[in-house]
Structure formats: C-alpha cells, structure tokens
mmCIF file as gemmi writes it, N, C-alpha and C atoms, coordinates in Angstrom:
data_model
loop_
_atom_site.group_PDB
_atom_site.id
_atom_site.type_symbol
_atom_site.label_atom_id
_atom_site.label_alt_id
_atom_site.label_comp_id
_atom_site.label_asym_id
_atom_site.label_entity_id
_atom_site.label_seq_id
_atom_site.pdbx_PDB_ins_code
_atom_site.Cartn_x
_atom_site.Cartn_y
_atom_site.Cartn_z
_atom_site.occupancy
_atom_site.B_iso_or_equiv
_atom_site.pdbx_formal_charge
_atom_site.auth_seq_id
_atom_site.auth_asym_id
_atom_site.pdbx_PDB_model_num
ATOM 1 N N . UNK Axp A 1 ? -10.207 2.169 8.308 1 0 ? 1 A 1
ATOM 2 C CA . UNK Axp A 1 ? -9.306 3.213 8.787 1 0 ? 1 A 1
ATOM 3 C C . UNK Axp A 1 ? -9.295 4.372 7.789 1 0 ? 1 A 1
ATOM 4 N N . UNK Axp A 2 ? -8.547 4.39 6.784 1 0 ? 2 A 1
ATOM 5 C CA . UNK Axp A 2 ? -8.419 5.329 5.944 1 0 ? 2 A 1
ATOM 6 C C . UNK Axp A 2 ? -8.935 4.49 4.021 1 0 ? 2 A 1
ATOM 7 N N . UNK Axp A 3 ? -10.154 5.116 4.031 1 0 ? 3 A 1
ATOM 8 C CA . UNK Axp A 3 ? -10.197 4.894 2.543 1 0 ? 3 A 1
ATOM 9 C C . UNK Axp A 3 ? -10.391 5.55 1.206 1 0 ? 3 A 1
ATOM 10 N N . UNK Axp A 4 ? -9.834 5.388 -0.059 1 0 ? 4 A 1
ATOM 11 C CA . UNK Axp A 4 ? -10.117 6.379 -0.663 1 0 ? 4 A 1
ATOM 12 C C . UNK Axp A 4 ? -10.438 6.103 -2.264 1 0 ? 4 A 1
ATOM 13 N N . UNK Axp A 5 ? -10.812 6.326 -3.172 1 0 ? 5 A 1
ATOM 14 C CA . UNK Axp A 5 ? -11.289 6.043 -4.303 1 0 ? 5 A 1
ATOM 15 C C . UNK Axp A 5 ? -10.39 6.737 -5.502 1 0 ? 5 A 1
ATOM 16 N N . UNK Axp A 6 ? -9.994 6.299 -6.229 1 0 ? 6 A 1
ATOM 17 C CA . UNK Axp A 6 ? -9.378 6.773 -7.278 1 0 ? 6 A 1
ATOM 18 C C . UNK Axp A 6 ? -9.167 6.617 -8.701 1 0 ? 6 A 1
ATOM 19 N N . UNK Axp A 7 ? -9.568 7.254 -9.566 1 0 ? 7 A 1
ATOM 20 C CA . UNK Axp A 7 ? -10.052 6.654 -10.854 1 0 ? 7 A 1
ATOM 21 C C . UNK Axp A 7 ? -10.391 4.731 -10.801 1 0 ? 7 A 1
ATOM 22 N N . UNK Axp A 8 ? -11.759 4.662 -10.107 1 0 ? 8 A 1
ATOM 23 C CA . UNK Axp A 8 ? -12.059 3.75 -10.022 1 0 ? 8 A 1
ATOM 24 C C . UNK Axp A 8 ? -11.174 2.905 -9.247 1 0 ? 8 A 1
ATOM 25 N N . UNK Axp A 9 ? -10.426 2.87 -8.688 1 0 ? 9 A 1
ATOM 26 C CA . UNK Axp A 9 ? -9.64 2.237 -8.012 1 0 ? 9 A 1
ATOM 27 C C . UNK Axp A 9 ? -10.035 1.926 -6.211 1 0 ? 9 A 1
ATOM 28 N N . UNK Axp A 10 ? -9.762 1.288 -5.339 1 0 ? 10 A 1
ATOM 29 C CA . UNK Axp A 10 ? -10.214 1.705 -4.029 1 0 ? 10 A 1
ATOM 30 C C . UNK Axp A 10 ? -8.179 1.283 -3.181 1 0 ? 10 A 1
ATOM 31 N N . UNK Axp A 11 ? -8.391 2.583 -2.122 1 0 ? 11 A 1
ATOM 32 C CA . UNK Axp A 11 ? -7.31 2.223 -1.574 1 0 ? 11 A 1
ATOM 33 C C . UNK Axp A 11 ? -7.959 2.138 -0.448 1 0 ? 11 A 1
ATOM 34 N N . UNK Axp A 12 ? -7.069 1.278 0.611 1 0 ? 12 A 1
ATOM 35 C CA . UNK Axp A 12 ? -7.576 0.986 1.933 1 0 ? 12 A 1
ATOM 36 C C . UNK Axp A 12 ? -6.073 0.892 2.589 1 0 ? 12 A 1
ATOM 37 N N . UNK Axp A 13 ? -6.233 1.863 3.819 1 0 ? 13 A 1
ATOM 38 C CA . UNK Axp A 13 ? -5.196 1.801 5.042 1 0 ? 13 A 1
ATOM 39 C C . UNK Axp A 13 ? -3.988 3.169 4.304 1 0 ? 13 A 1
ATOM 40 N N . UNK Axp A 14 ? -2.81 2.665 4.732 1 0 ? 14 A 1
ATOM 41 C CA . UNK Axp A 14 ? -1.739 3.495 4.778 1 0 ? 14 A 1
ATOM 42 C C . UNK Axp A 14 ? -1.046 3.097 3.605 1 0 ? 14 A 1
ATOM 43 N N . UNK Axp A 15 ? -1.889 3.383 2.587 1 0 ? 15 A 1
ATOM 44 C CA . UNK Axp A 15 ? -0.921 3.038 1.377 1 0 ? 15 A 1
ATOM 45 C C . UNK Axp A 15 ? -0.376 3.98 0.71 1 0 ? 15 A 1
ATOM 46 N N . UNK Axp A 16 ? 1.162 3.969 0.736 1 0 ? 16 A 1
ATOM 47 C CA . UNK Axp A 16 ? 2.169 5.021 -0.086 1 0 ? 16 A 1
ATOM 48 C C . UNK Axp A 16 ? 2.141 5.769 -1.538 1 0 ? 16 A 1
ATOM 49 N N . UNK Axp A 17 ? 1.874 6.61 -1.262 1 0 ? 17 A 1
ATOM 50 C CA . UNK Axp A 17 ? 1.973 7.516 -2.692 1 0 ? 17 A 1
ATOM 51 C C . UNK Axp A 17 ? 2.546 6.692 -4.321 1 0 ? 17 A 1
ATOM 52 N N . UNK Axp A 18 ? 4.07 6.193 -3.674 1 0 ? 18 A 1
ATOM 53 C CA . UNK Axp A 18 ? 4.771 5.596 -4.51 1 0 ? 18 A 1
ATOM 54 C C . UNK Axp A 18 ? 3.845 4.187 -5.49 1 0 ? 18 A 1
ATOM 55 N N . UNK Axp A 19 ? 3.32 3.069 -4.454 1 0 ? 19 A 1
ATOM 56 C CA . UNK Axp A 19 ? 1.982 2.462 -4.853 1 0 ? 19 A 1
ATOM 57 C C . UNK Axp A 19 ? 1.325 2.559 -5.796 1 0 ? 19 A 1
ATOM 58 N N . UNK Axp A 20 ? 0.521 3.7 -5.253 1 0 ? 20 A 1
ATOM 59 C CA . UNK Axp A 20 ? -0.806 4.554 -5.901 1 0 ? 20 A 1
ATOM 60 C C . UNK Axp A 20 ? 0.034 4.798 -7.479 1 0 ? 20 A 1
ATOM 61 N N . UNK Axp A 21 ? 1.007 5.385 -7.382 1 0 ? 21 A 1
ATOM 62 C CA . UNK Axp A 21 ? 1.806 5.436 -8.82 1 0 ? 21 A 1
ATOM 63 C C . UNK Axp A 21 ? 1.707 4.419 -9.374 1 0 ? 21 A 1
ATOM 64 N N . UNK Axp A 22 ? 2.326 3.561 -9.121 1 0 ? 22 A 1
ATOM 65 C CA . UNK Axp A 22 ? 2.66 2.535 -9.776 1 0 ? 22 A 1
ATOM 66 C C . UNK Axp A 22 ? 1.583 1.957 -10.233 1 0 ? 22 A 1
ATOM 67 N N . UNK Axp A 23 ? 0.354 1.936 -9.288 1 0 ? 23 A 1
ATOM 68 C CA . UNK Axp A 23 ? -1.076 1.341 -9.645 1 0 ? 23 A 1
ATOM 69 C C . UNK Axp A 23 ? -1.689 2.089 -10.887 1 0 ? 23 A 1
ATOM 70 N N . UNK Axp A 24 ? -1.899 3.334 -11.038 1 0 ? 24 A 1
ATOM 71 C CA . UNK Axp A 24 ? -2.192 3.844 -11.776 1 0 ? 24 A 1
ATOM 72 C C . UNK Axp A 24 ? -1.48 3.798 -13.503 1 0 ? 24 A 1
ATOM 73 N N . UNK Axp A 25 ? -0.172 3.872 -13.346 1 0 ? 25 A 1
ATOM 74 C CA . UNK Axp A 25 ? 0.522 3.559 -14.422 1 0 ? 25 A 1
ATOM 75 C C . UNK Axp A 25 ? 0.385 1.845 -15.171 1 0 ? 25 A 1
ATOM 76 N N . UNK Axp A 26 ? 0.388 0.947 -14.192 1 0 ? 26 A 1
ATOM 77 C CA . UNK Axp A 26 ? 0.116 -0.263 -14.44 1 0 ? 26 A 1
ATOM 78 C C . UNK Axp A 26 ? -1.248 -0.622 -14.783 1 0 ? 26 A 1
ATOM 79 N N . UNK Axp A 27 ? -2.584 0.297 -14.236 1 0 ? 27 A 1
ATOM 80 C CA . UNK Axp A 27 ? -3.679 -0.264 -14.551 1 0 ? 27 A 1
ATOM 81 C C . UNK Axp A 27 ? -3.941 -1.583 -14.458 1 0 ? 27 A 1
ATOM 82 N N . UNK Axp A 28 ? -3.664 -2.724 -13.221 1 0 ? 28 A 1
ATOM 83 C CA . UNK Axp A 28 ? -4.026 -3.755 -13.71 1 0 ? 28 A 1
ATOM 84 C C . UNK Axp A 28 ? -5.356 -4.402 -13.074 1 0 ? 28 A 1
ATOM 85 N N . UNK Axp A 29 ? -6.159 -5.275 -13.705 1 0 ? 29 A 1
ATOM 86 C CA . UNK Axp A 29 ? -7.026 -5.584 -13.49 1 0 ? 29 A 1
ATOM 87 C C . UNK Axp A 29 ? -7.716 -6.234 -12.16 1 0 ? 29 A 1
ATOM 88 N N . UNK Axp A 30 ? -7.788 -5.483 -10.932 1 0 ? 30 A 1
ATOM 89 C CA . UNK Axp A 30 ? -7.756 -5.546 -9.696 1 0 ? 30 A 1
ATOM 90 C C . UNK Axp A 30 ? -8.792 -4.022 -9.13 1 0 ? 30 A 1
ATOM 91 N N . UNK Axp A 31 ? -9.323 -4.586 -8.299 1 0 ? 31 A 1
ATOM 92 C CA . UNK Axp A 31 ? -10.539 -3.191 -7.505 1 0 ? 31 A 1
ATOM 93 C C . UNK Axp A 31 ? -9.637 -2.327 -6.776 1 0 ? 31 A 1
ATOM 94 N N . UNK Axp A 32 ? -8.63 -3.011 -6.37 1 0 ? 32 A 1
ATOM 95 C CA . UNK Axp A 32 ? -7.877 -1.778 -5.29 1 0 ? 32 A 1
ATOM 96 C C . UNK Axp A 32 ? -6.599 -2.674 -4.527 1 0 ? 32 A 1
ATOM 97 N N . UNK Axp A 33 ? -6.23 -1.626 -3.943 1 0 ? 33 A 1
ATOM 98 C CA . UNK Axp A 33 ? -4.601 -2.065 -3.249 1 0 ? 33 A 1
ATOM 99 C C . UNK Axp A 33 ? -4.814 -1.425 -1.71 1 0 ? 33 A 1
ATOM 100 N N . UNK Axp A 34 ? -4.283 -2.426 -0.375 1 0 ? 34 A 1
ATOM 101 C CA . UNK Axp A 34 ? -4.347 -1.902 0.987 1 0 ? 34 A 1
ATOM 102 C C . UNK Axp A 34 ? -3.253 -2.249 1.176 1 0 ? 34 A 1
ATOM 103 N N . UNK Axp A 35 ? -2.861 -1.786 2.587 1 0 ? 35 A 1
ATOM 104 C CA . UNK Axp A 35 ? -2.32 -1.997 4.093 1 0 ? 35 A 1
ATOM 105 C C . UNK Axp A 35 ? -2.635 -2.078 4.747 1 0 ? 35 A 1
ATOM 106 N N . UNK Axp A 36 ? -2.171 -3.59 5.503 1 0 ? 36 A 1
ATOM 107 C CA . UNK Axp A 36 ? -3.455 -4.164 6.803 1 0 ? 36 A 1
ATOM 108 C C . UNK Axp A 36 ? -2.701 -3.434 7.941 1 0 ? 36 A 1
ATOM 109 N N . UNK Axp A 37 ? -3.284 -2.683 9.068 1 0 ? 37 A 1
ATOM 110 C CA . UNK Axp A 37 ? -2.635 -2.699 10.428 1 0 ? 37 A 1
ATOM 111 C C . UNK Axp A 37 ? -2.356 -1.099 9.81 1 0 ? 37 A 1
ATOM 112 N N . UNK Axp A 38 ? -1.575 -0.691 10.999 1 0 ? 38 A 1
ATOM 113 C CA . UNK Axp A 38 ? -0.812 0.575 11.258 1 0 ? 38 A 1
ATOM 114 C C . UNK Axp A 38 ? 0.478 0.595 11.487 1 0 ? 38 A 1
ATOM 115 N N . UNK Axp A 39 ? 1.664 0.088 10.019 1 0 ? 39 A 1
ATOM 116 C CA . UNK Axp A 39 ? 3.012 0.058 9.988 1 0 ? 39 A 1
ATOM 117 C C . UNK Axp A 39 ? 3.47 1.235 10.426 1 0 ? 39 A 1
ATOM 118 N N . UNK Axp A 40 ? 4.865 0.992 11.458 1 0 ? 40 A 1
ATOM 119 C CA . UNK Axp A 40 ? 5.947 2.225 11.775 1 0 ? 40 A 1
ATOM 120 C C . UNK Axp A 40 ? 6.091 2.563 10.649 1 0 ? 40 A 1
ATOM 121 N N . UNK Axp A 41 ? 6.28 3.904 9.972 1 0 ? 41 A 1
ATOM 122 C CA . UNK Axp A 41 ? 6.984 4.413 8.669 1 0 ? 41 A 1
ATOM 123 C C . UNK Axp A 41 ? 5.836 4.646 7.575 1 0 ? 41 A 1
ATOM 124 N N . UNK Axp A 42 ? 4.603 3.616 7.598 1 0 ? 42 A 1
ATOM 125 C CA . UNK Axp A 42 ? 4.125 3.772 6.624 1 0 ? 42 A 1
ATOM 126 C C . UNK Axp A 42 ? 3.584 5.633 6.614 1 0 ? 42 A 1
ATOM 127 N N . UNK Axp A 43 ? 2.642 6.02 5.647 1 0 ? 43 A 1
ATOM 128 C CA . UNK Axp A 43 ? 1.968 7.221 5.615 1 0 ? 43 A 1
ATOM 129 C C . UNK Axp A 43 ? 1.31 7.264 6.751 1 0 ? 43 A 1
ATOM 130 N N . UNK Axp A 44 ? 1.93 8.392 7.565 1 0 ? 44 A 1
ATOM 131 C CA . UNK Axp A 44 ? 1.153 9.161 9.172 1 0 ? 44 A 1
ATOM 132 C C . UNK Axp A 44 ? 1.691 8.075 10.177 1 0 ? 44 A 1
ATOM 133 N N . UNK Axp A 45 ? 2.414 7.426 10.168 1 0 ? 45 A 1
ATOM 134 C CA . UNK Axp A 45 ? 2.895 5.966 11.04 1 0 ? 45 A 1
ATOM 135 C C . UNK Axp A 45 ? 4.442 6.462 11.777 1 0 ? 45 A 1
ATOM 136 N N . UNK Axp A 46 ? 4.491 7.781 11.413 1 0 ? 46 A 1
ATOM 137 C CA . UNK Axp A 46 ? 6.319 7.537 11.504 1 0 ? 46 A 1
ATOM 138 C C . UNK Axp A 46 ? 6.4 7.931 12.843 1 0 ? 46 A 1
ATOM 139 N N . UNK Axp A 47 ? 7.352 7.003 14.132 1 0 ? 47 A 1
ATOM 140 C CA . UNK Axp A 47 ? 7.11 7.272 15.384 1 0 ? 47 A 1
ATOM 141 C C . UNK Axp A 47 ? 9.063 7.599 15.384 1 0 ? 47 A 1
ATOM 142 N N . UNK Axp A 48 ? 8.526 8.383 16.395 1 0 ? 48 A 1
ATOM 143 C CA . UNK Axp A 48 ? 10.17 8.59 16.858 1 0 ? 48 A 1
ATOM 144 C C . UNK Axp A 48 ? 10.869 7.828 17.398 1 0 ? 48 A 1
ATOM 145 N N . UNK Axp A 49 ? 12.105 7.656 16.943 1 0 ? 49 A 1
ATOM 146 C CA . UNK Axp A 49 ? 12.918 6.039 18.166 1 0 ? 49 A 1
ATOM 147 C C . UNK Axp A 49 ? 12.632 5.03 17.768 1 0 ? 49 A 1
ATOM 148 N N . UNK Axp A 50 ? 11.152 5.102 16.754 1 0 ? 50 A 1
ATOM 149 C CA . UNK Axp A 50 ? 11.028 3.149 16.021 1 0 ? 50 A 1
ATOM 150 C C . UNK Axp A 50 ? 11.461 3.29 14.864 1 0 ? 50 A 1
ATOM 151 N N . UNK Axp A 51 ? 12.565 2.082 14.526 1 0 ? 51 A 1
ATOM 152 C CA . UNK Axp A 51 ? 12.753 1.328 13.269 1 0 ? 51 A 1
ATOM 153 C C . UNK Axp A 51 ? 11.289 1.334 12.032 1 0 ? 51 A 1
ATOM 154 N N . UNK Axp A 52 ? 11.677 2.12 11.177 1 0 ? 52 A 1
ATOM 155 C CA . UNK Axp A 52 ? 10.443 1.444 10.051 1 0 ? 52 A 1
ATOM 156 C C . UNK Axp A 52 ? 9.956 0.042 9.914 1 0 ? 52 A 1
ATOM 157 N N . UNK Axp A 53 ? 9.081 -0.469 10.129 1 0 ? 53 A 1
ATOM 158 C CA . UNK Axp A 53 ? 8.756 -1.651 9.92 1 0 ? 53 A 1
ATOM 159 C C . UNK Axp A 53 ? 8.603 -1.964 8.489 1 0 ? 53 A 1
ATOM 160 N N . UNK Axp A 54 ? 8.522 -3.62 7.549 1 0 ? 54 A 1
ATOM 161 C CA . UNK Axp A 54 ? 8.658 -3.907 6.645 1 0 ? 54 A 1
ATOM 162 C C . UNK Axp A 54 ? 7.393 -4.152 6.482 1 0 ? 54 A 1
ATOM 163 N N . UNK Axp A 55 ? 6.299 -3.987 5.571 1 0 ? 55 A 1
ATOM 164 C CA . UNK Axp A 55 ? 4.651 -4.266 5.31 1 0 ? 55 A 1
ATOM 165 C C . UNK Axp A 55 ? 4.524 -4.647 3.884 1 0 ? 55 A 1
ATOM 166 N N . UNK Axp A 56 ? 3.3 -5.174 3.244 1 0 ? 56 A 1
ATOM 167 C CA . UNK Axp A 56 ? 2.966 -5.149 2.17 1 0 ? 56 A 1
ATOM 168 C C . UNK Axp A 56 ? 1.81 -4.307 2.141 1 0 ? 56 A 1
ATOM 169 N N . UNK Axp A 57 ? 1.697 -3.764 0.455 1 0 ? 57 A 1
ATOM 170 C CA . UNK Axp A 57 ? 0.894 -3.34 -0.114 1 0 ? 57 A 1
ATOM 171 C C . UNK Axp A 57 ? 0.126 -4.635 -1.103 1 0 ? 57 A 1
ATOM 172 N N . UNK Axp A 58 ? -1.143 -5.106 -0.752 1 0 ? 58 A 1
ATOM 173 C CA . UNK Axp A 58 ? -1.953 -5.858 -1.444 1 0 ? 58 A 1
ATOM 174 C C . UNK Axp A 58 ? -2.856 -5.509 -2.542 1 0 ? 58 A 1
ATOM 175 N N . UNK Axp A 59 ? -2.676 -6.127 -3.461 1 0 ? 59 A 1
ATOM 176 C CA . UNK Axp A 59 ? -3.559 -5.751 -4.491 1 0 ? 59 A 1
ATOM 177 C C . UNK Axp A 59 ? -5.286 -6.726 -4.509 1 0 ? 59 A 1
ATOM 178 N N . UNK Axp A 60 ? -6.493 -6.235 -4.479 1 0 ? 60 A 1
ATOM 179 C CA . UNK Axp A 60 ? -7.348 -7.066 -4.461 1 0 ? 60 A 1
ATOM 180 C C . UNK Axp A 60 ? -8.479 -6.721 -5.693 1 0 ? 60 A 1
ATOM 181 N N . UNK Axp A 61 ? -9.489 -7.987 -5.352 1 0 ? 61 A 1
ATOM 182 C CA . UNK Axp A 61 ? -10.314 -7.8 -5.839 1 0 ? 61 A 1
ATOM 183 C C . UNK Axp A 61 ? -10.551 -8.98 -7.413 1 0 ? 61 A 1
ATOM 184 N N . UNK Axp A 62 ? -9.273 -10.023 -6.92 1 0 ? 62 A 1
ATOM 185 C CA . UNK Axp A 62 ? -9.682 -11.325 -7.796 1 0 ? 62 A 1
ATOM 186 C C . UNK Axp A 62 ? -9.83 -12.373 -6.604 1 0 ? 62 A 1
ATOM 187 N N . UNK Axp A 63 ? -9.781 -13.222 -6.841 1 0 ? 63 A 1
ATOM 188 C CA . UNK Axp A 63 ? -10.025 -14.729 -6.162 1 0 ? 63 A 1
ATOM 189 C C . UNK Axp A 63 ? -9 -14.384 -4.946 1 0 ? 63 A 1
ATOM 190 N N . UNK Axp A 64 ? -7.861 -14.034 -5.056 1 0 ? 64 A 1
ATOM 191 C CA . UNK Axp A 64 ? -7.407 -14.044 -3.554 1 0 ? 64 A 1
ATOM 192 C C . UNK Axp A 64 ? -6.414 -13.04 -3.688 1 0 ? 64 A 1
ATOM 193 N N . UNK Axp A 65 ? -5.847 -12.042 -2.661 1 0 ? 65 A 1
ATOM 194 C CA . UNK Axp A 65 ? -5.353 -10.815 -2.507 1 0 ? 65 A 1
ATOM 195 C C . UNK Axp A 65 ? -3.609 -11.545 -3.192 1 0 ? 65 A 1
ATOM 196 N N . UNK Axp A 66 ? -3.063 -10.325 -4.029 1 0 ? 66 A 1
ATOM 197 C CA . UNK Axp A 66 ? -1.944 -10.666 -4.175 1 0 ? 66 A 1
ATOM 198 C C . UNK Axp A 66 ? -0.597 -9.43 -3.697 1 0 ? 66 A 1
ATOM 199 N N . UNK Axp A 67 ? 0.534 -9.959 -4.013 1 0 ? 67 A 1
ATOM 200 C CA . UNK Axp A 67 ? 1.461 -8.733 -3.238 1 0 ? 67 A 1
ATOM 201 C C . UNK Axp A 67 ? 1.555 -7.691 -4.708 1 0 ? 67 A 1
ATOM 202 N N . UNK Axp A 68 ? 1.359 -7.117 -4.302 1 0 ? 68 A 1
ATOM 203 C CA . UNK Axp A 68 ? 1.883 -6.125 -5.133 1 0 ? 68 A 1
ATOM 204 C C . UNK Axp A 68 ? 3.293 -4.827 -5.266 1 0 ? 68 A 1
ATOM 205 N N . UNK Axp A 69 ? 3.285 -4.368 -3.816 1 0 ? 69 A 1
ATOM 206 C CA . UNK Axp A 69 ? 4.518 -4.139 -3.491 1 0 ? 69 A 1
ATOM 207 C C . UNK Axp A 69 ? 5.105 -4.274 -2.249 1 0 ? 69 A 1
ATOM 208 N N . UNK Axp A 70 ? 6.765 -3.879 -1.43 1 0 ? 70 A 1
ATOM 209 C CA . UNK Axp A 70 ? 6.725 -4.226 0.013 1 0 ? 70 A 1
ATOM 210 C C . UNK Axp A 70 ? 7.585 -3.351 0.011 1 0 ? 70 A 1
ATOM 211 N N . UNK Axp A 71 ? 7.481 -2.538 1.013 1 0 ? 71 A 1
ATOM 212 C CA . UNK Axp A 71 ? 7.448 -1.348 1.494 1 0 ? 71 A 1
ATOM 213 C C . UNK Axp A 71 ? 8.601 -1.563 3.17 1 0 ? 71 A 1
ATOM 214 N N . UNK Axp A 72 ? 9.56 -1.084 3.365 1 0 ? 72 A 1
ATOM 215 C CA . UNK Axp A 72 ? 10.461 -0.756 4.61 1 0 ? 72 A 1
ATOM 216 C C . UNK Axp A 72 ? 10.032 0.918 4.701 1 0 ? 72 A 1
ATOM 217 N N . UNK Axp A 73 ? 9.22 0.869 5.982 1 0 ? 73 A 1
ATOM 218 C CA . UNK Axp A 73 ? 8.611 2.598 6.072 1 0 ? 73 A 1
ATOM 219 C C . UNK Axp A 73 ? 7.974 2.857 4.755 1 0 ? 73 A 1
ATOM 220 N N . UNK Axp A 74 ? 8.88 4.439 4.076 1 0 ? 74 A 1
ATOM 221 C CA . UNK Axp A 74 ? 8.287 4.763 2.798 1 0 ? 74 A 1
ATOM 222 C C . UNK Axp A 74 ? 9.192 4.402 1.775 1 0 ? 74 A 1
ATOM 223 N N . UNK Axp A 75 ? 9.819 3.266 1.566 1 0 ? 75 A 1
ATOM 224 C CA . UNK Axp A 75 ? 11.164 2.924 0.659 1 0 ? 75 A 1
ATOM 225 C C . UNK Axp A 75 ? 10.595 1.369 0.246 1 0 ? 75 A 1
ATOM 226 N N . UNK Axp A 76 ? 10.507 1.585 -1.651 1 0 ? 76 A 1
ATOM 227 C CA . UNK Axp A 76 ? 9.829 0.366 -1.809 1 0 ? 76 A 1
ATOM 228 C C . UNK Axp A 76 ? 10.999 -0.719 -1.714 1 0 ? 76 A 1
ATOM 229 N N . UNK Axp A 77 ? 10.71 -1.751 -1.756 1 0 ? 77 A 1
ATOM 230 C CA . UNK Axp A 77 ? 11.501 -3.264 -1.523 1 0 ? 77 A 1
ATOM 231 C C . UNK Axp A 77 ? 11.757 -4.036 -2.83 1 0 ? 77 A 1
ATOM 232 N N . UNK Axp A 78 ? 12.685 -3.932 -3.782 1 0 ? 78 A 1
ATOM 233 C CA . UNK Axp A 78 ? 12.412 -4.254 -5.259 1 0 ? 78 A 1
ATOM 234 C C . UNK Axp A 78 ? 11.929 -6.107 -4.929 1 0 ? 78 A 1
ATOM 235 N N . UNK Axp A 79 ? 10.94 -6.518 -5.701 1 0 ? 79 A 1
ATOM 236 C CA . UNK Axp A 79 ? 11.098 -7.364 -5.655 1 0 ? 79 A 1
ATOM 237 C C . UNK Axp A 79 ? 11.292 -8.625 -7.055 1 0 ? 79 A 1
C-alpha cells in the first residue's frame, strides 16, 4: 500500500507520524515498523460518522513482529 524508507528504516501502511518519532529517537534494532489493513483514523483513513478504530503499529525485522505502539485513530495508547 504505502511504503517508505527512512534513515534506513522501512515503514509500511498507515503509520503515524507520532511512531516514526518515536522510532527514530529510540533507534532500536529492528528493519522497520507497519500497519496491517486500512484503520478508521489512522493517516488518510479518517471517514466521517466512523468511530476511530484501535490498530497496532508493528515493529519488524527480528524473528517475529513485535508491538511497538497502539494507536485509537491518531492518539497513541500508553502502554
């Protein structure tokens, strides 16, 4: 769908600005961070009359994808 490269990094899907921050500041040892599907709310997702849906942002690129953040629309989810 949407992919993009960033100081070595790879993003895939509708992943939030806020994320991408956090990824960058954290640097951690991982190829990249997605969003599977096309969440209400996420980036370019926002429909009129729908509730934001709740999604994760995945971090990959070791042995198996982990969460990295979770997201209601564009409002992260402390976890």
């Amino acid at each position: 769908c949407h992919t993009a490269e960033v100081e070595n990094y790879l993003l895939e899907g509708h992943v939030p600005a806020t994320a991408l921050i956090r990824l960058l500041a954290a640097r951690p040892s991982v190829r990249g961070i997605a969003v599977a599907g096309m969440p209400v709310g996420s980036p370019g997702m926002d429909v009129a009359g729908m509730e934001p849906e709740t999604y994760d942002v995945m971090a990959f690129g070791s042995e198996t994808p982990n969460l990295f953040m979770r997201f209601r629309g564009a409002s992260p989810i402390p976890s």
